[in-house]
PyMOL Python script that loads the backbone (N, CA, C, O; Angstrom):
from pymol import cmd

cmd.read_pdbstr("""\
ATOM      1  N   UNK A   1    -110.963  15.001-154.663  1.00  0.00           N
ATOM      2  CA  UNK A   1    -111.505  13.672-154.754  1.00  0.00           C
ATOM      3  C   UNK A   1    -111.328  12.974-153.419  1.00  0.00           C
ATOM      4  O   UNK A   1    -110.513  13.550-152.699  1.00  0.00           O
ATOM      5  N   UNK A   2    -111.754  12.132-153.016  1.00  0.00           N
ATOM      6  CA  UNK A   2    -113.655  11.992-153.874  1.00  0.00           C
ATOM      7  C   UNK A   2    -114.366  13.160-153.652  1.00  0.00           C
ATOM      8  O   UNK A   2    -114.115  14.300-153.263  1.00  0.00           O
ATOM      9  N   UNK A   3    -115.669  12.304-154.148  1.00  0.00           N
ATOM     10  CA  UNK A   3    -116.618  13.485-153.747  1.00  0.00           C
ATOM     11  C   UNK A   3    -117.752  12.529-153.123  1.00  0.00           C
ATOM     12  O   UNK A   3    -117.972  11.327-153.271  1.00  0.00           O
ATOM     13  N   UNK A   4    -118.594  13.860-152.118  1.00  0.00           N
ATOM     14  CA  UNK A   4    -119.445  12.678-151.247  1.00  0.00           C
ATOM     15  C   UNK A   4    -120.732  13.420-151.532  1.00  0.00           C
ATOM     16  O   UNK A   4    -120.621  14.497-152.116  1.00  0.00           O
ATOM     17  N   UNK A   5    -122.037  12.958-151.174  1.00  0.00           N
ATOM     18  CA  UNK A   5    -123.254  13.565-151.089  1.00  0.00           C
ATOM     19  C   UNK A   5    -123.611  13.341-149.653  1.00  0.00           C
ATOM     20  O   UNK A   5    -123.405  12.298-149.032  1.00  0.00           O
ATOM     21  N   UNK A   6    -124.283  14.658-149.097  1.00  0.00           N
ATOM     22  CA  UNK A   6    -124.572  14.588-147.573  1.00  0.00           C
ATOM     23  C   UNK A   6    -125.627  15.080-148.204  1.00  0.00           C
ATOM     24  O   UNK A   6    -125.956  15.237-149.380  1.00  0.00           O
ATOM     25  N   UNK A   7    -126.171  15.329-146.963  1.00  0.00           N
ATOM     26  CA  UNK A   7    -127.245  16.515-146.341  1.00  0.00           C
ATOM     27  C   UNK A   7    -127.351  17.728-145.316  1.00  0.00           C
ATOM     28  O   UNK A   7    -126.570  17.457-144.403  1.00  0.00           O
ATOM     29  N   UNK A   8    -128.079  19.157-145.022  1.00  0.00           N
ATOM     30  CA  UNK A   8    -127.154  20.483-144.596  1.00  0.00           C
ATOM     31  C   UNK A   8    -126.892  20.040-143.493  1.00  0.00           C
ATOM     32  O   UNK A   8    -127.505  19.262-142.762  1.00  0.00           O
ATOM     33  N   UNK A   9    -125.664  20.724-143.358  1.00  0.00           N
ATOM     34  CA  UNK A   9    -125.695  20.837-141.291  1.00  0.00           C
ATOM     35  C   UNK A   9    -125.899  21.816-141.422  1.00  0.00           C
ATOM     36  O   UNK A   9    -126.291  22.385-142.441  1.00  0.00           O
ATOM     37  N   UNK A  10    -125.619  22.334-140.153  1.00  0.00           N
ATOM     38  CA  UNK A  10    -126.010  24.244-139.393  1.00  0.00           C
ATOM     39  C   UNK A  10    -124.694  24.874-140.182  1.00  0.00           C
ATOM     40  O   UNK A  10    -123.642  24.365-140.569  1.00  0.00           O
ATOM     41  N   UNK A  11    -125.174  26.053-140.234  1.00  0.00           N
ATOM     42  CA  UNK A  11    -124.386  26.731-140.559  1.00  0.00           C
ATOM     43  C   UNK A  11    -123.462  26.615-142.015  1.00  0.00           C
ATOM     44  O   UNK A  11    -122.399  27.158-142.316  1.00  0.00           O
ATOM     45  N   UNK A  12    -124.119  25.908-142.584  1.00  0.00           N
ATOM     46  CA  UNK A  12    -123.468  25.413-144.387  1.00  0.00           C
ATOM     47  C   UNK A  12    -123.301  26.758-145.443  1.00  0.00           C
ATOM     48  O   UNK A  12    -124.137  27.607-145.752  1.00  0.00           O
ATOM     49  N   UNK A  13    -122.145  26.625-145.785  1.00  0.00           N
ATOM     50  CA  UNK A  13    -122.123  27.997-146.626  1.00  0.00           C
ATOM     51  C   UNK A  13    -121.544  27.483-148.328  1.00  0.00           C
ATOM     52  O   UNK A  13    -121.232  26.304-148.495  1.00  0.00           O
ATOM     53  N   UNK A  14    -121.496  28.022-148.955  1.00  0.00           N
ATOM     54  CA  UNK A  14    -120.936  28.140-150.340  1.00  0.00           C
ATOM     55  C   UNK A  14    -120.200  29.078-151.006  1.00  0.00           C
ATOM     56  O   UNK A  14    -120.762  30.149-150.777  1.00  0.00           O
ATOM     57  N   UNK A  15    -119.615  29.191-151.437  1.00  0.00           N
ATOM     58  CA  UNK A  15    -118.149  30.341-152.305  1.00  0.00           C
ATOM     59  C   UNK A  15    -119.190  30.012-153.600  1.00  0.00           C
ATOM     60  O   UNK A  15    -118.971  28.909-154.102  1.00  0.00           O
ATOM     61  N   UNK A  16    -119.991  30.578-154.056  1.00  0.00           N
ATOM     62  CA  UNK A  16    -120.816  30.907-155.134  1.00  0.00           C
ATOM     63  C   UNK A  16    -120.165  31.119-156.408  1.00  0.00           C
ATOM     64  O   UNK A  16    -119.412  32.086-156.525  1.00  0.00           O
ATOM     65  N   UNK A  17    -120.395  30.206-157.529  1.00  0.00           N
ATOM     66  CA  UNK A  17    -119.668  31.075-158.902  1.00  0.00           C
ATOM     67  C   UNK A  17    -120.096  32.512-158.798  1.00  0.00           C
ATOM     68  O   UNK A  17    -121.072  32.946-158.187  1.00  0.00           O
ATOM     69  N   UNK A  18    -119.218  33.167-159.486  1.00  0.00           N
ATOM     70  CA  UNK A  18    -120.243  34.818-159.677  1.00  0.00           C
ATOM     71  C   UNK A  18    -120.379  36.076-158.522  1.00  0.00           C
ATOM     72  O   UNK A  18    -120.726  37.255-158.581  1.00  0.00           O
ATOM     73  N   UNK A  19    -119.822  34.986-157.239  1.00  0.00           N
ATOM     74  CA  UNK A  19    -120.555  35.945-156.471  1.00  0.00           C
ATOM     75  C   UNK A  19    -119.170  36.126-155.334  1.00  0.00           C
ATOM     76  O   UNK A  19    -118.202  35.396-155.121  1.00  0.00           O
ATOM     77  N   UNK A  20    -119.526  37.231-154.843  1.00  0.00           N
ATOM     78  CA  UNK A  20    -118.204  37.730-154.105  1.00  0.00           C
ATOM     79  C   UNK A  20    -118.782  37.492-153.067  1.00  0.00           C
ATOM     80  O   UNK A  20    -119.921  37.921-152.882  1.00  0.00           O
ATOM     81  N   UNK A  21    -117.866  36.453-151.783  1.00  0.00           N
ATOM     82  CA  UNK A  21    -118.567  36.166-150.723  1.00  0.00           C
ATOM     83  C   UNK A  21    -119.114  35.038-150.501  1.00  0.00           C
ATOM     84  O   UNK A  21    -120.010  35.091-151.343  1.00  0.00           O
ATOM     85  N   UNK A  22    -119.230  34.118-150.023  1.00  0.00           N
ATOM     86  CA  UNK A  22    -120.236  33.125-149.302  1.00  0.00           C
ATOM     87  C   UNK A  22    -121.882  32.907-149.544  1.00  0.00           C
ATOM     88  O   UNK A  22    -122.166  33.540-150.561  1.00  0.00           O
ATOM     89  N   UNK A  23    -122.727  32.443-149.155  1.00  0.00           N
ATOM     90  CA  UNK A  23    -123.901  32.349-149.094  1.00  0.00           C
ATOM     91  C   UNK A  23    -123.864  30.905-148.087  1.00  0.00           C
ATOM     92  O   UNK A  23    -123.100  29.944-147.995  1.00  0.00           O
ATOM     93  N   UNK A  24    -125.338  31.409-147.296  1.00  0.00           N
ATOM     94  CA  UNK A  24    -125.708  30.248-146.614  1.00  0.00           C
ATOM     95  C   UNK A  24    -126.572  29.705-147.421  1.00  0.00           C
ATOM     96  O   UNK A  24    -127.257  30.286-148.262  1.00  0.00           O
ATOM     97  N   UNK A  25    -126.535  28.215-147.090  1.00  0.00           N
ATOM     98  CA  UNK A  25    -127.427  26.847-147.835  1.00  0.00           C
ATOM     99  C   UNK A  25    -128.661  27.672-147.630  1.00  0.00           C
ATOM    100  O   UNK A  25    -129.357  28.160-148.520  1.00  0.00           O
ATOM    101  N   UNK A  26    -128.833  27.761-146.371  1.00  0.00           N
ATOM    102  CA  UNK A  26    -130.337  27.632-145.703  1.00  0.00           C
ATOM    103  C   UNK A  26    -130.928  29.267-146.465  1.00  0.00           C
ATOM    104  O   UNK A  26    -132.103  29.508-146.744  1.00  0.00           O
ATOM    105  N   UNK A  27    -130.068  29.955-146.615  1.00  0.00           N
ATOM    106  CA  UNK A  27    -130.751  31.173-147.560  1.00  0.00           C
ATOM    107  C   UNK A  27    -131.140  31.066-148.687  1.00  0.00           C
ATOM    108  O   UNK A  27    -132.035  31.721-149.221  1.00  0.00           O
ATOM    109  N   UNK A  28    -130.271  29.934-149.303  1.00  0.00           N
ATOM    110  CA  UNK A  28    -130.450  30.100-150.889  1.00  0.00           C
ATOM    111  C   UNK A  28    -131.857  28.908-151.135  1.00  0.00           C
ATOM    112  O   UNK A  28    -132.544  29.070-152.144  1.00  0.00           O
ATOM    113  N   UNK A  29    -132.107  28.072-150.432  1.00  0.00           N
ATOM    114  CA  UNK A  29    -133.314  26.982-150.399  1.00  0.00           C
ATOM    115  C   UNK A  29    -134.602  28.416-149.758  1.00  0.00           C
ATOM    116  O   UNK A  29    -135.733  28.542-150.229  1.00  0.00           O
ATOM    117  N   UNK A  30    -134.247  28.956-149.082  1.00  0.00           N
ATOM    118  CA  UNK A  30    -135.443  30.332-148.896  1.00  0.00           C
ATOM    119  C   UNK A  30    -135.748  30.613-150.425  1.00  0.00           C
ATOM    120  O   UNK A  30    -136.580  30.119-151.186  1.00  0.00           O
ATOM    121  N   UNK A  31    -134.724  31.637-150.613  1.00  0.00           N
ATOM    122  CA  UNK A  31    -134.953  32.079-152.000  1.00  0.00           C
ATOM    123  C   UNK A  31    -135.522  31.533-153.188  1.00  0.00           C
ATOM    124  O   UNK A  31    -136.279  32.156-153.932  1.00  0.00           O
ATOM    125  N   UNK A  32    -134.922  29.668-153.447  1.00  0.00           N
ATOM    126  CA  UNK A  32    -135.546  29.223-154.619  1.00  0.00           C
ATOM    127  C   UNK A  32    -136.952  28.224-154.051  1.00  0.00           C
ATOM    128  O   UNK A  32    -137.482  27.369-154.761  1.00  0.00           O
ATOM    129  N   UNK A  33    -137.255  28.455-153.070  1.00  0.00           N
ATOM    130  CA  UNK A  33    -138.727  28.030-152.782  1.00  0.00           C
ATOM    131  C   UNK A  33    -138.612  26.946-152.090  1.00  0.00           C
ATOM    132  O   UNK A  33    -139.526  26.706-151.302  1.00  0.00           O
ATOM    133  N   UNK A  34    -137.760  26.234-152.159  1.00  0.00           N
ATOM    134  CA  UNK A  34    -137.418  25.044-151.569  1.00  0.00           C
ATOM    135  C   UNK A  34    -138.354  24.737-150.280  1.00  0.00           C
ATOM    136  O   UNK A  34    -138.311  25.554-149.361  1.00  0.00           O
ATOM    137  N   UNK A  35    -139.105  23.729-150.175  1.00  0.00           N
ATOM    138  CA  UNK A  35    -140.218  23.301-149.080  1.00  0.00           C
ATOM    139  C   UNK A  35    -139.280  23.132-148.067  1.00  0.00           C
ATOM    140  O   UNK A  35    -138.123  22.971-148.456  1.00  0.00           O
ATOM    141  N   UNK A  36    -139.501  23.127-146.728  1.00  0.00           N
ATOM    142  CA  UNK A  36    -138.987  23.394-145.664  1.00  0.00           C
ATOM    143  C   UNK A  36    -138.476  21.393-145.555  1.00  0.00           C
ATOM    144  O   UNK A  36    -137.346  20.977-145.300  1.00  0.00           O
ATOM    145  N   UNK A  37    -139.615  20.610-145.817  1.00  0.00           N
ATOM    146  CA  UNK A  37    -139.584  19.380-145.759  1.00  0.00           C
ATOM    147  C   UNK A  37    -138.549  18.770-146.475  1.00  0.00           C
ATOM    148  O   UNK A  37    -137.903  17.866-145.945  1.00  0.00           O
ATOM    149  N   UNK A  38    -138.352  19.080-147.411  1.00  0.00           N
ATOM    150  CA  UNK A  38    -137.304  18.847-148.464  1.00  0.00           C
ATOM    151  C   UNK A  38    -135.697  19.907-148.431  1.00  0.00           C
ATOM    152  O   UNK A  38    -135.260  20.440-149.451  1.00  0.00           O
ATOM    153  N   UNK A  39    -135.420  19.956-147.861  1.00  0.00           N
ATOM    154  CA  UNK A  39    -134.383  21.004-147.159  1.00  0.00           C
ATOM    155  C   UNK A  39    -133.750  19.661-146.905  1.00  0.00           C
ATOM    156  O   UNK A  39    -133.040  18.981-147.646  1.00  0.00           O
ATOM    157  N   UNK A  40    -134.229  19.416-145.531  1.00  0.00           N
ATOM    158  CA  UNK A  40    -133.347  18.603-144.719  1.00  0.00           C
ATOM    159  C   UNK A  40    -132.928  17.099-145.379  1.00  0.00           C
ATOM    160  O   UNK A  40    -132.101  16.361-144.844  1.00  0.00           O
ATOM    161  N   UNK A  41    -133.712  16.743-146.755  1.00  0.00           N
ATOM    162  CA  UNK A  41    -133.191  15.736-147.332  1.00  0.00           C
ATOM    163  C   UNK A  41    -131.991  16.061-148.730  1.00  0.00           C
ATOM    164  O   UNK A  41    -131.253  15.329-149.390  1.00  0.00           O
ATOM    165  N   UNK A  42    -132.295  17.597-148.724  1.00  0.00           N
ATOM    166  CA  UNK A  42    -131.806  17.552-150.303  1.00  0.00           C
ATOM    167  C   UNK A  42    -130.528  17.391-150.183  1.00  0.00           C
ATOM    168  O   UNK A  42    -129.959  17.522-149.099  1.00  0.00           O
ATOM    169  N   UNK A  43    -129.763  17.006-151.574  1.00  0.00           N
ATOM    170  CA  UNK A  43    -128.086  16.527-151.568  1.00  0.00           C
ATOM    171  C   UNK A  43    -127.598  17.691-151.813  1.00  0.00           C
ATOM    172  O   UNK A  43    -128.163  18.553-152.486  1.00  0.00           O
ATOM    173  N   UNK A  44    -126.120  17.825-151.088  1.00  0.00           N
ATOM    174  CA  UNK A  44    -125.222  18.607-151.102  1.00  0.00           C
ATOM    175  C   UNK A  44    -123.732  17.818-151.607  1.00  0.00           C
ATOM    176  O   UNK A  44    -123.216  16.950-150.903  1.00  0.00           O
ATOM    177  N   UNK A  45    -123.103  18.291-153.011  1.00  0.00           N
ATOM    178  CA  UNK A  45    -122.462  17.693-153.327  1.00  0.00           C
ATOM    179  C   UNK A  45    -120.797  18.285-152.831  1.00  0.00           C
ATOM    180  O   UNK A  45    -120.245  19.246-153.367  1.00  0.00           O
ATOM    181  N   UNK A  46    -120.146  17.375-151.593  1.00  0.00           N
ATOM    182  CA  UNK A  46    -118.819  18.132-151.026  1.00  0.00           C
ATOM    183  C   UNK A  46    -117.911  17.760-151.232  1.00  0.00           C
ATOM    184  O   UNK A  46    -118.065  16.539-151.188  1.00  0.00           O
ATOM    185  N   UNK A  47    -117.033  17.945-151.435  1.00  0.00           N
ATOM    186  CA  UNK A  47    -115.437  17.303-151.607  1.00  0.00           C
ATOM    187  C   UNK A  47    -115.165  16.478-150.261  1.00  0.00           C
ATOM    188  O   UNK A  47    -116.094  16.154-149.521  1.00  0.00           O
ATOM    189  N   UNK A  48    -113.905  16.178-150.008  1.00  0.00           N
ATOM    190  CA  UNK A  48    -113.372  15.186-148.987  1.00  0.00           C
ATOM    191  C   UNK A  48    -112.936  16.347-147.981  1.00  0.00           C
ATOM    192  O   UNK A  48    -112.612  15.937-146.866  1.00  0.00           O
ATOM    193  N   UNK A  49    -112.871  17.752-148.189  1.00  0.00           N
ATOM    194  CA  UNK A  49    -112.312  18.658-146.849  1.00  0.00           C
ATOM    195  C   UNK A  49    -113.994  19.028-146.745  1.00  0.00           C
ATOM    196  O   UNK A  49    -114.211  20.153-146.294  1.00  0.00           O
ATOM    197  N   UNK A  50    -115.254  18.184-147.121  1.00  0.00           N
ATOM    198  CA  UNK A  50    -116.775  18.783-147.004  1.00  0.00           C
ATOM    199  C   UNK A  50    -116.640  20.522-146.746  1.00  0.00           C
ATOM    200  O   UNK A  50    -116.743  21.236-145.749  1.00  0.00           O
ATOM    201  N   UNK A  51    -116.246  20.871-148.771  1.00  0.00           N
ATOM    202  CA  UNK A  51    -116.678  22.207-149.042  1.00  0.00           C
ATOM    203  C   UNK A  51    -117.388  21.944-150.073  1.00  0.00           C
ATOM    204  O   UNK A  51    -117.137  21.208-151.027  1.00  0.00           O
ATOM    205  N   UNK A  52    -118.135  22.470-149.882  1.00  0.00           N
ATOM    206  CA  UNK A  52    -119.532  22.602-150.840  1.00  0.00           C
ATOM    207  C   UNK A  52    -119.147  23.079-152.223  1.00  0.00           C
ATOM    208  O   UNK A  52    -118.485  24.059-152.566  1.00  0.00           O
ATOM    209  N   UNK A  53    -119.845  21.950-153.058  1.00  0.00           N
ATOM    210  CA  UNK A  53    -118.930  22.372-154.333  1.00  0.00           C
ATOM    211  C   UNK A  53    -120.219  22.190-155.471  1.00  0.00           C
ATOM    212  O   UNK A  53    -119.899  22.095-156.656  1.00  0.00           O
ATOM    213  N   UNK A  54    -121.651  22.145-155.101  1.00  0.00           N
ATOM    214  CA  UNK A  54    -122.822  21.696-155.817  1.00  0.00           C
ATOM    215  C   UNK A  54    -124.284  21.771-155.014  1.00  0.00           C
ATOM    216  O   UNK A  54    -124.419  21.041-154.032  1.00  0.00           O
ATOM    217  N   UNK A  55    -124.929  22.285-155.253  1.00  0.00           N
ATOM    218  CA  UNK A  55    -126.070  22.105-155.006  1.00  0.00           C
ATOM    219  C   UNK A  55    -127.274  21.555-156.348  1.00  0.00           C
ATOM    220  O   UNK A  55    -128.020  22.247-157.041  1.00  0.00           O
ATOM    221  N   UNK A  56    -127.097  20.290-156.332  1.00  0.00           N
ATOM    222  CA  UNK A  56    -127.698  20.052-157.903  1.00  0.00           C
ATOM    223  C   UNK A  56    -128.984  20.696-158.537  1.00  0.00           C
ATOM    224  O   UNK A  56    -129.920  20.589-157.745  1.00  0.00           O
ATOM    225  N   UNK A  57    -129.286  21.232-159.524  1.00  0.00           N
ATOM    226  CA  UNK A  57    -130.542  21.770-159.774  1.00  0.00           C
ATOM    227  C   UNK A  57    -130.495  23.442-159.000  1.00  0.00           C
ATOM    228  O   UNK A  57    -131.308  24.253-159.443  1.00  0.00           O
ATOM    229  N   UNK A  58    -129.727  23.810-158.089  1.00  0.00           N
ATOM    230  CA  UNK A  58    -129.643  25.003-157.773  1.00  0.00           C
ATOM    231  C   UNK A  58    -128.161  25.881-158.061  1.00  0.00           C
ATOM    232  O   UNK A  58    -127.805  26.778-158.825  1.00  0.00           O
ATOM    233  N   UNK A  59    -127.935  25.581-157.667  1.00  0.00           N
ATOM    234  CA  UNK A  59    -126.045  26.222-157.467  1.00  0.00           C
ATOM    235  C   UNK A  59    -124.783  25.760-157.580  1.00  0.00           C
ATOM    236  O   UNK A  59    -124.574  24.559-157.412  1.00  0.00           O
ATOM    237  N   UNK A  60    -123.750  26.638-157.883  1.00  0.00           N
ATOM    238  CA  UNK A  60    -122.874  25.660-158.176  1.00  0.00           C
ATOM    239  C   UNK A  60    -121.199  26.677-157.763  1.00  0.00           C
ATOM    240  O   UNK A  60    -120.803  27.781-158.136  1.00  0.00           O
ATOM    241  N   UNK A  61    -120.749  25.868-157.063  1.00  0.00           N
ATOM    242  CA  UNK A  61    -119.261  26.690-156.230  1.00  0.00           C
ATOM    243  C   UNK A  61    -118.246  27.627-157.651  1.00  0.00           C
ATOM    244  O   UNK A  61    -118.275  27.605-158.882  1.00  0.00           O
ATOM    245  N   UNK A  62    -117.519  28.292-156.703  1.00  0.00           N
ATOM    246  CA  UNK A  62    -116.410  28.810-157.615  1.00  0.00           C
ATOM    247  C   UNK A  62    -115.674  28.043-158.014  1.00  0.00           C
ATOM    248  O   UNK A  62    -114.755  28.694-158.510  1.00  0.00           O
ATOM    249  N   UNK A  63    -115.424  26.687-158.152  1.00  0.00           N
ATOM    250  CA  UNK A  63    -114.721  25.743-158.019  1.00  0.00           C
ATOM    251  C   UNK A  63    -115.502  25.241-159.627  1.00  0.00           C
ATOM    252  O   UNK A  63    -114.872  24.247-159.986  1.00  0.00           O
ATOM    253  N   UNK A  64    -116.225  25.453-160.316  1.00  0.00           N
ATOM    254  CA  UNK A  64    -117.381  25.124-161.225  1.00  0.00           C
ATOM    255  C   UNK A  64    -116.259  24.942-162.379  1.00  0.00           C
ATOM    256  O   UNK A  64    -115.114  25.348-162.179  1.00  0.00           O
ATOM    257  N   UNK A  65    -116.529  24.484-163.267  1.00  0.00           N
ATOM    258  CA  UNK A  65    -115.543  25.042-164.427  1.00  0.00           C
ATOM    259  C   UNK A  65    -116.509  25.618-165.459  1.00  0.00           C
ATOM    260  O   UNK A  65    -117.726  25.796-165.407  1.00  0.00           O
ATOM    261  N   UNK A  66    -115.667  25.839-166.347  1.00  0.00           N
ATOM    262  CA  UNK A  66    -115.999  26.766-167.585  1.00  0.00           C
ATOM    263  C   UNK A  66    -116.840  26.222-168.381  1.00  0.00           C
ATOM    264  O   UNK A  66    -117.123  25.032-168.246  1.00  0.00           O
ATOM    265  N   UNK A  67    -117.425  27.029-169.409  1.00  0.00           N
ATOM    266  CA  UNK A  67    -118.409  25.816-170.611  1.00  0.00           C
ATOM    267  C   UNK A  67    -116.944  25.019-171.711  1.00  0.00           C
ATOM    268  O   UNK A  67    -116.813  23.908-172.226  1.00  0.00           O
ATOM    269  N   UNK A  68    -116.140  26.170-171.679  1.00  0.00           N
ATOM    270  CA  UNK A  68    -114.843  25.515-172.904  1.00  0.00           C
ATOM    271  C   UNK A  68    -113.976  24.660-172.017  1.00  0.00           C
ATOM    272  O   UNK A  68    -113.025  24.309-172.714  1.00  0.00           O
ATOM    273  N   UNK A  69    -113.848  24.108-170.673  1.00  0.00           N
ATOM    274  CA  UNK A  69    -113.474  23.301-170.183  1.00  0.00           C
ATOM    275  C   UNK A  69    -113.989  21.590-170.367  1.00  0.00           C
ATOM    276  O   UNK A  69    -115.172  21.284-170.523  1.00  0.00           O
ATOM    277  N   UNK A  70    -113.115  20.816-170.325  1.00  0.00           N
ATOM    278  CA  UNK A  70    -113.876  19.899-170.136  1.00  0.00           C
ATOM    279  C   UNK A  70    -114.421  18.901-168.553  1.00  0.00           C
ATOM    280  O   UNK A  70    -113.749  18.936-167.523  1.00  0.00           O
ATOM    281  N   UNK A  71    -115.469  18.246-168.659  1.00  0.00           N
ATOM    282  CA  UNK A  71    -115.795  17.960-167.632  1.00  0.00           C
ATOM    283  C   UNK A  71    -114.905  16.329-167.549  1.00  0.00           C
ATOM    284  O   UNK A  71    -114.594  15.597-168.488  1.00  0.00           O
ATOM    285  N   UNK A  72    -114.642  16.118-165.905  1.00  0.00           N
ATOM    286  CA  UNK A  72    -113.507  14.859-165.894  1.00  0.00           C
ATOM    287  C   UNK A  72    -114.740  13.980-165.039  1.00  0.00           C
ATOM    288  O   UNK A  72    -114.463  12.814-164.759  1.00  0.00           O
ATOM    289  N   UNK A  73    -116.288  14.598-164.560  1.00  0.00           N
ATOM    290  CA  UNK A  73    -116.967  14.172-163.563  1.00  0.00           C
ATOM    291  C   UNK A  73    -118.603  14.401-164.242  1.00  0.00           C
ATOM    292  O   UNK A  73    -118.801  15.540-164.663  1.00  0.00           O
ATOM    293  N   UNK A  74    -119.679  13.486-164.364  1.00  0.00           N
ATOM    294  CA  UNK A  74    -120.656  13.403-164.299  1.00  0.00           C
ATOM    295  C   UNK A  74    -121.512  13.149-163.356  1.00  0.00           C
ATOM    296  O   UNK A  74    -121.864  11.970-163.349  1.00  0.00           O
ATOM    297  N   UNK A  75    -121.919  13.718-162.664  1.00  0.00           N
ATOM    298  CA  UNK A  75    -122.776  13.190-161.528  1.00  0.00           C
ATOM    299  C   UNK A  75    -124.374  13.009-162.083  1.00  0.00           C
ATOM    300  O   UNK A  75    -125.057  13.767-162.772  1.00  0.00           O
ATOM    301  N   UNK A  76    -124.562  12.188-161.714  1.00  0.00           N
ATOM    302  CA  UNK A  76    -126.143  12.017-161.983  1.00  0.00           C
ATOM    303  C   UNK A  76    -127.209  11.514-160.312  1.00  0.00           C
ATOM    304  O   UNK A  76    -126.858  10.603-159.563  1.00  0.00           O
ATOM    305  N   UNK A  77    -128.279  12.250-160.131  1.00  0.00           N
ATOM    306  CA  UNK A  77    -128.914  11.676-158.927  1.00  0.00           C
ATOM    307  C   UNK A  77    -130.396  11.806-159.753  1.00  0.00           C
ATOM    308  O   UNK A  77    -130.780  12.440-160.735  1.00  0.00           O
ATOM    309  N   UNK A  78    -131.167  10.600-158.551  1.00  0.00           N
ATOM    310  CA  UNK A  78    -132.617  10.860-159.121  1.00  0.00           C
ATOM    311  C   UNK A  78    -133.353  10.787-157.834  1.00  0.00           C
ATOM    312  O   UNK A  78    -132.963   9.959-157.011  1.00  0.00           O
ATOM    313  N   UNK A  79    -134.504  11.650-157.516  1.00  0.00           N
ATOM    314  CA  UNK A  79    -135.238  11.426-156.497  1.00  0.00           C
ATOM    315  C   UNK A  79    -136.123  10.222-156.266  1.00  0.00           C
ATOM    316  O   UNK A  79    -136.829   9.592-157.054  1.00  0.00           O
ATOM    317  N   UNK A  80    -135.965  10.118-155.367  1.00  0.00           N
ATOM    318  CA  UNK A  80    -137.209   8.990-154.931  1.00  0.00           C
ATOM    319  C   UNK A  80    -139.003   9.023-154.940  1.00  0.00           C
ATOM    320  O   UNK A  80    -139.640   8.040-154.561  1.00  0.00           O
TER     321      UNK A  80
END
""", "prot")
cmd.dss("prot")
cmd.show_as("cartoon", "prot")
cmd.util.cbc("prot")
cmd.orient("prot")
Protein backbone atom coordinates (compact mmCIF):
# COMPACT_ATOMS: atom_id res chain seq x y z
CA UNK A 1 0.00 0.00 0.00
CA UNK A 2 -0.87 2.21 -1.60
CA UNK A 3 -1.43 1.48 -4.79
CA UNK A 4 -0.92 3.88 -7.78
CA UNK A 5 -2.05 3.81 -11.52
CA UNK A 6 0.65 4.92 -14.09
CA UNK A 7 1.29 4.32 -17.50
CA UNK A 8 4.33 1.81 -19.30
CA UNK A 9 7.78 2.93 -19.10
CA UNK A 10 10.55 1.04 -21.11
CA UNK A 11 11.29 -1.92 -20.17
CA UNK A 12 8.04 -2.86 -17.77
CA UNK A 13 7.82 -6.40 -16.79
CA UNK A 14 5.37 -8.58 -14.68
CA UNK A 15 5.83 -11.88 -12.36
CA UNK A 16 2.63 -13.35 -14.10
CA UNK A 17 0.12 -15.57 -12.01
CA UNK A 18 0.74 -19.05 -13.58
CA UNK A 19 3.67 -18.35 -15.20
CA UNK A 20 7.30 -19.05 -14.41
CA UNK A 21 9.27 -15.97 -15.21
CA UNK A 22 8.50 -12.40 -16.07
CA UNK A 23 6.80 -11.05 -19.13
CA UNK A 24 7.21 -7.73 -20.76
CA UNK A 25 4.13 -5.18 -20.76
CA UNK A 26 4.94 -4.31 -24.26
CA UNK A 27 4.67 -8.19 -25.29
CA UNK A 28 1.67 -8.99 -23.67
CA UNK A 29 -0.40 -5.64 -25.29
CA UNK A 30 1.26 -7.39 -28.79
CA UNK A 31 -0.36 -10.51 -28.03
CA UNK A 32 -3.88 -9.30 -26.80
CA UNK A 33 -4.21 -6.86 -29.77
CA UNK A 34 -3.86 -3.92 -27.94
CA UNK A 35 -3.73 -0.74 -30.58
CA UNK A 36 -0.39 0.69 -30.52
CA UNK A 37 -2.33 4.15 -29.65
CA UNK A 38 -3.77 2.89 -26.63
CA UNK A 39 -0.61 1.24 -25.16
CA UNK A 40 0.85 4.34 -24.14
CA UNK A 41 -2.35 5.44 -22.24
CA UNK A 42 -3.45 2.18 -20.74
CA UNK A 43 -3.31 1.83 -16.70
CA UNK A 44 -0.88 -0.17 -15.00
CA UNK A 45 -1.88 -0.95 -11.57
CA UNK A 46 1.71 -0.75 -9.15
CA UNK A 47 2.34 -0.88 -5.68
CA UNK A 48 4.50 1.91 -3.89
CA UNK A 49 8.07 -0.14 -4.78
CA UNK A 50 6.10 0.39 -8.75
CA UNK A 51 5.86 -3.56 -9.23
CA UNK A 52 3.34 -4.34 -11.38
CA UNK A 53 0.67 -6.00 -9.73
CA UNK A 54 -2.46 -5.54 -12.52
CA UNK A 55 -3.02 -4.96 -15.80
CA UNK A 56 -6.88 -4.41 -15.69
CA UNK A 57 -8.92 -6.36 -18.25
CA UNK A 58 -5.62 -8.24 -19.16
CA UNK A 59 -3.36 -9.70 -16.46
CA UNK A 60 -2.81 -10.09 -13.23
CA UNK A 61 0.71 -10.57 -10.94
CA UNK A 62 1.64 -13.52 -8.71
CA UNK A 63 0.81 -11.38 -6.04
CA UNK A 64 -3.17 -12.04 -7.24
CA UNK A 65 -5.03 -13.87 -4.63
CA UNK A 66 -7.10 -16.85 -4.69
CA UNK A 67 -10.96 -17.17 -5.61
CA UNK A 68 -11.43 -18.64 -1.65
CA UNK A 69 -9.52 -15.61 -0.48
CA UNK A 70 -11.02 -12.63 0.32
CA UNK A 71 -10.57 -9.42 -1.47
CA UNK A 72 -9.43 -6.28 1.12
CA UNK A 73 -9.28 -3.97 -2.42
CA UNK A 74 -11.75 -3.09 -5.23
CA UNK A 75 -10.48 -1.18 -7.87
CA UNK A 76 -12.75 0.12 -10.33
CA UNK A 77 -11.58 2.39 -13.59
CA UNK A 78 -13.63 3.58 -16.55
CA UNK A 79 -12.39 4.83 -19.86
CA UNK A 80 -12.92 8.01 -21.25
Amino acid sequence: MPLYIRTIKENDRIDLKGFNGTKKINDIFVNSKIPLSERKIYPIVVDSNDKILWLPGLKKSKLDKTKDEKYDIILKYEEE
